[in-house]
N, C-alpha and C positions, 0 to 999 in steps of 0.2 A: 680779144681785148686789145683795145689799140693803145701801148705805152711811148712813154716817152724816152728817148737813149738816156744816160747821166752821163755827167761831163765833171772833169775837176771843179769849173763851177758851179755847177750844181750841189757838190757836196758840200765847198763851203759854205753857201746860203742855204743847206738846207739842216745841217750838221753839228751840233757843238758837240764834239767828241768825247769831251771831259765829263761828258754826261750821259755818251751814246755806252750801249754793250754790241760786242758783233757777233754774228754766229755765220758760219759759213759749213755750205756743203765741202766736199773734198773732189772727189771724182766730177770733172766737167763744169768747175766753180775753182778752186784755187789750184786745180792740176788738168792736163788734158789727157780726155781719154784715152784709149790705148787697147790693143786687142787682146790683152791679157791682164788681170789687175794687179799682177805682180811688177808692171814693165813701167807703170805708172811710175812719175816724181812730180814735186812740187816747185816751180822755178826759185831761185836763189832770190833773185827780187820781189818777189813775195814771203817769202821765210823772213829775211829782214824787216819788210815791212811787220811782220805778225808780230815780230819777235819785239822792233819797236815800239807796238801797240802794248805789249804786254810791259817794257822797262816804265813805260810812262805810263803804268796803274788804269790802263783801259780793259777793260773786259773784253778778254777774246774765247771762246768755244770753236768748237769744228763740232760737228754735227751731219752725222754718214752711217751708210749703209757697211763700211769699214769697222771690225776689228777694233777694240781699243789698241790693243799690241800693234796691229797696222801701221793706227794714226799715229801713235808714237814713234814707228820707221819713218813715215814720211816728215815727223815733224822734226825729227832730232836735229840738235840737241836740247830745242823746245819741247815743254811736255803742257799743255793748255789741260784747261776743263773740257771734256767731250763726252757723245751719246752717242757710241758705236750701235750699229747694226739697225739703225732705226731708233734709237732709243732705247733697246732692248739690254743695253750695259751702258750703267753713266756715270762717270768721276765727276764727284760735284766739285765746286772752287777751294771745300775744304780739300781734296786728295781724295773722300773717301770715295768709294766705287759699291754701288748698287745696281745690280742685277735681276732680268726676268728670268725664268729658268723651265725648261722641257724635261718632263720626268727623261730619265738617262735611258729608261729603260724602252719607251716610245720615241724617244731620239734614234736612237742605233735602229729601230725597227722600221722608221721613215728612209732611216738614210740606204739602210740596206734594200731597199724595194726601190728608192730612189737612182741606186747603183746598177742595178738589174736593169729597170728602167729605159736608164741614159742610153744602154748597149744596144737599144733602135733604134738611137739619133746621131750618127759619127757626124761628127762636128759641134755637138753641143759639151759645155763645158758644164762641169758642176761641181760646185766649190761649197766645201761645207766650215761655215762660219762658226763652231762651237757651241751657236745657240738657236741657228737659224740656216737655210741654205740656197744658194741661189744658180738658178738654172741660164747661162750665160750661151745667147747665138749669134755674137756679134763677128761671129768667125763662119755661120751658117744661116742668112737671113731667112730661108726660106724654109726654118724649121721653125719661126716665130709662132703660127697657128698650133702646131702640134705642139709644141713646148707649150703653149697655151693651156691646150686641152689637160695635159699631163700635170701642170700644177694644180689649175682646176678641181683636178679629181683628185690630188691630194691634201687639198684644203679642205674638200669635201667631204672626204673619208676619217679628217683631223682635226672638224672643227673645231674643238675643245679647245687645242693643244695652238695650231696657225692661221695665220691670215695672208693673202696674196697681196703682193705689191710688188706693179709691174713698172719697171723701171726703163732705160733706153737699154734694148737690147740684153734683157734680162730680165726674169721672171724669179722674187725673193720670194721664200716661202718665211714668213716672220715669227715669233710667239706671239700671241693675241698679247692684244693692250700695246705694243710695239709700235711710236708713232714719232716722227720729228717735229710735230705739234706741239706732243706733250711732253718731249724733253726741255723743247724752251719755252715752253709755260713753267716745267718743275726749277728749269734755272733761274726764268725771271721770280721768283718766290725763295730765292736765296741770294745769301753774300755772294760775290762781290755783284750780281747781276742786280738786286734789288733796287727797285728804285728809278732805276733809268732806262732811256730809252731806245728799245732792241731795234738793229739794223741784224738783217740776215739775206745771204746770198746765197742761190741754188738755181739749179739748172734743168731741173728733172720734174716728174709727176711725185718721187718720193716727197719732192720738197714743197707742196701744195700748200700741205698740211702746215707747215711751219709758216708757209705766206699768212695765212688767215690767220692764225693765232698771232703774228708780229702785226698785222692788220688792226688788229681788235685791243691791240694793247699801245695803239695811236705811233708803231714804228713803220720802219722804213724796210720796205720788202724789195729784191732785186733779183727780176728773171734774169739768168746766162742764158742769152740764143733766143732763137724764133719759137714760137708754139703758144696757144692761149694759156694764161696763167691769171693766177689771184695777185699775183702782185705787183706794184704799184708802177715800177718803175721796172728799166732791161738796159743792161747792157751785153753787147753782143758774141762776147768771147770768151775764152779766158783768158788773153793775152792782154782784153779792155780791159779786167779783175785786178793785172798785177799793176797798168797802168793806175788805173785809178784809185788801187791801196797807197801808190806811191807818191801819187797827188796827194792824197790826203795826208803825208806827214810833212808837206808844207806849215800844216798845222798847229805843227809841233815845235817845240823847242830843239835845236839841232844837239845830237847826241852823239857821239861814234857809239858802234857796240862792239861787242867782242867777241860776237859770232860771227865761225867761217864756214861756209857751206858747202857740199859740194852737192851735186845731180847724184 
């Protein structure tokens, strides 16, 4: 699909913010990758920007394969409405937090065969996310196939319970119903999101699912980087992301804030 770049102009003709909601990926959209996902931050000129968005009453979410506890490290001392893990744990705008959940008892049973597993692949990483888990070879490319095969056959063996979703350099094993579609479908169908219209940024095959639903609800979809995608519009980086959040509070009434950030 051949898109077009966005530019500060572009946002503002294409934009009333006072009316937009935004949902942004985390990983490879408002932070840049990193070989480990703990190494990961989010730049300080983007935290401002969010955090701006949020003083002047705009609806901001994050929306990641992230931990809610995570997004809350990386977002501090901001805490937004977000859908960790795919959707699979989501604080709606009031605070409250609803969750999918894996019987405990076939969790520990995956994780530990999972573990056993991993001890074939030195170099692959595997992180287990409290509700879901994810098979990481961004430190071993050429286990990409076999890590393949390996989640494969354990969505196979679990289809009740997971679903696969393969990410850049990562293979997530998720709970069914686990989707970034239908957490900003379940946000635009509440406060403060209702009503207006969603703009969402992502980077990934995770975040497909969220183009088409931002697509379908007449918003503004925005691939980070090269690769065929549903949506509409790409800008190229994430380094374009923090640029162009900070074009956009051109838009805005000028505020100081009183957040201080650090990396």
């Amino acid at each position: 699909m051949s898109l077009m770049s966005m530019t500060d102009h572009d946002a503002k003709d294409a934009l009333d913010l006072q009316r937009c909601s935004f949902f942004f990926d985390l990983d490879g959209t408002l932070a840049e990758l990193q070989p480990r996902p703990e190494q990961v931050f989010i730049p300080s000129a983007t935290l401002l920007a969010l955090a701006r968005f949020q003083a002047e009453g705009i609806p901001v979410a994050v929306v990641s394969g992230r931990q809610l506890q995570d997004i809350d490290r990386l977002l501090a001392p901001l805490q937004l409405p977000a859908a960790g893990v795919h959707g699979a744990e989501r604080r709606h705008g009031d605070g409250q937090i609803s969750r999918l959940a894996i019987d405990p008892q076939v969790f520990q049973e995956i994780q530990e065969a999972l573990i056993a597993a991993c001890r074939n692949y030195p170099g692959a990483y595997l992180e287990n996310k409290g509700m879901a888990f994810a098979l990481h070879y961004r430190q071993a490319p050429d286990l990409q196939e076999p890590l393949r095969a390996l989640a494969e056959d354990f969505v196979n063996r679990h289809a009740d319970h997971l679903m696969l979703q393969p990410g850049k350099c990562v293979y997530e094993l998720k709970p069914r119903g686990a989707s970034k579609g239908e957490a900003i479908k379940a946000f635009m169908q509440e406060l403060p999101f209702l009503g207006r219209q969603p703009v969402f940024l992502g980077d990934d095959l995770t975040d497909e699912a969220g183009f088409k639903v931002v697509n379908q609800c007449g918003g503004l979809s925005i691939k980070i980087g090269s690769g065929e995608t549903e949506a509409c519009q790409r800008l190229d980086s994430v380094a374009d992301v923090s640029k162009w959040l900070t074009g956009l509070l051109v838009l805005l009434d000028e505020r100081p804030l009183s957040f201080s950030y650090k990396k």
